[in-house]
C-alpha positions as CSV (number, residue, x, y, z in Angstrom):
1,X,-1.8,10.6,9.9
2,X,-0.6,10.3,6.3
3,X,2.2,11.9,4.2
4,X,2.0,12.5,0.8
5,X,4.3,13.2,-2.5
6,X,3.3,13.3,-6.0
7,X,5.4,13.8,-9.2
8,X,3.5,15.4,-12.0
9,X,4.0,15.6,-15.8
10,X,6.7,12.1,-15.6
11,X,7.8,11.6,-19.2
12,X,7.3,7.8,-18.8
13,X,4.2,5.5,-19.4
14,X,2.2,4.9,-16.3
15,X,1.3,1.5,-17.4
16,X,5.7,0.9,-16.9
17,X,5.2,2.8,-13.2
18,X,2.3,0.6,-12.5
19,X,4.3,-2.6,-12.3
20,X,7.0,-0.8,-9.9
21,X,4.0,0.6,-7.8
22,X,2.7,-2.8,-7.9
23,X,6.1,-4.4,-5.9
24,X,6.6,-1.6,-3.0
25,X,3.0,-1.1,-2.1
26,X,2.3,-2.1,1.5
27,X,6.3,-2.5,2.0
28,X,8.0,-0.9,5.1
29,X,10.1,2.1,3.7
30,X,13.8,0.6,4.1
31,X,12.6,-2.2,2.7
32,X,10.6,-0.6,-0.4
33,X,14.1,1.5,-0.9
34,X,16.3,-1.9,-0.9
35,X,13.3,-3.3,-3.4
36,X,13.5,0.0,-6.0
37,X,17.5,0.0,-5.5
38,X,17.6,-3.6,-7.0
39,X,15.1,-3.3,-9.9
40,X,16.2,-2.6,-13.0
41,X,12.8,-0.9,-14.8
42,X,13.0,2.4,-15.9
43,X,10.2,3.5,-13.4
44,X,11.7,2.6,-10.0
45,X,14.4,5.7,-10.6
46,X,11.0,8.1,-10.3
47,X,9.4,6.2,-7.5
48,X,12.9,6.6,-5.5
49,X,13.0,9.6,-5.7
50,X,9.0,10.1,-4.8
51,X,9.8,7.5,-1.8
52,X,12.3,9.8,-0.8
53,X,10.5,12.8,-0.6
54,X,7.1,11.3,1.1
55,X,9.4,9.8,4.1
56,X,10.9,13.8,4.4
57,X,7.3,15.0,4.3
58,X,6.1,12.7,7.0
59,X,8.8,13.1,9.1
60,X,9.4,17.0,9.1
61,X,6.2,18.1,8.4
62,X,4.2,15.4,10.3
63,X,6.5,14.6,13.2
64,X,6.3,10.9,12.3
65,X,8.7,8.5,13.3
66,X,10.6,7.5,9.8
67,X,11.3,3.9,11.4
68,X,7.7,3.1,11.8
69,X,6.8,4.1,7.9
70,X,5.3,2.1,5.3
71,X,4.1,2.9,2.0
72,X,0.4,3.2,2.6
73,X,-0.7,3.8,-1.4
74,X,0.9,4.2,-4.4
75,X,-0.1,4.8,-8.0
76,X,0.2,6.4,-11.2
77,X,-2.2,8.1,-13.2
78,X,-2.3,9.2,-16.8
79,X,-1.5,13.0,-17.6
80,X,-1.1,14.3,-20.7
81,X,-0.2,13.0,-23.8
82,X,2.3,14.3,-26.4
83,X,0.9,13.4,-30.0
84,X,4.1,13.3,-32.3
85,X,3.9,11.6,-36.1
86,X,6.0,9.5,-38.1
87,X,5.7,9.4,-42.1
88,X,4.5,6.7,-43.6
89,X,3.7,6.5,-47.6
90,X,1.7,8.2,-49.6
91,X,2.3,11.5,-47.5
92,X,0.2,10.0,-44.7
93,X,1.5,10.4,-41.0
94,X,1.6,7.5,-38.4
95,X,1.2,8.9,-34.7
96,X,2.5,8.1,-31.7
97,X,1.5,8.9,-28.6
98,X,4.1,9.7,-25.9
99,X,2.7,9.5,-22.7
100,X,3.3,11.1,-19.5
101,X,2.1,10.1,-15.7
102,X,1.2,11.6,-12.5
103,X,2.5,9.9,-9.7
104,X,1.1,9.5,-6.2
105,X,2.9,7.9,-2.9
106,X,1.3,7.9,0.3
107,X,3.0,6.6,3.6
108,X,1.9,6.1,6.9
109,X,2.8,5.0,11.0
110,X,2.4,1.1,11.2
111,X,1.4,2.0,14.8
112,X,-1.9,3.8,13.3
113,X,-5.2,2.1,13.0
């Protein structure tokens, strides 16, 4: 059995997320919390939160026991992005792309096969 949480629409690049994803995945849920508590990237503040929500999920909707979690899969995806333009000379226009990300944590029972 699996519980899942996704964040949708996250005004940050998911190429910053990625590295965060990249240091709690496989973790035991204390210990991914501890890990996202002590980083200082602007990502871990949105995987927290996410980390948060997927342990509630699994253990109110799922009856899972929250000791026994880990963090099964986690990654971000691109979603959107914002096209903005800065000018340059000669009337021309620069663009920038601000990028958004959709988020996905999974976590499951160690006990499970």
């Amino acid at each position: 059995m699996e519980a899942r949480a996704e964040a949708k629409y996250i005004r940050i690049s998911p190429r910053k997320v990625q590295i965060v994803c990249d240091l709690i995945r496989g973790k035991d849920v204390g210990v991914a919390q501890g890990i996202l508590m002590q980083t200082p990237k602007s990502g871990s503040e949105y995987l927290t939160k996410l980390l948060k929500s997927a342990a509630a999920n699994a253990e109110n909707n799922h009856e899972m026991d929250p000791d026994n979690l880990y963090v099964a899969q986690v990654f971000a995806t691109g979603g959107p992005i914002l096209k903005r333009g800065r000018p340059v000379s000669k009337g021309r226009m620069y663009r920038i792309n601000k990028r958004t990300s959709h988020i996905t944590l999974v976590v499951k029972e160690r006990g499970e096969a």
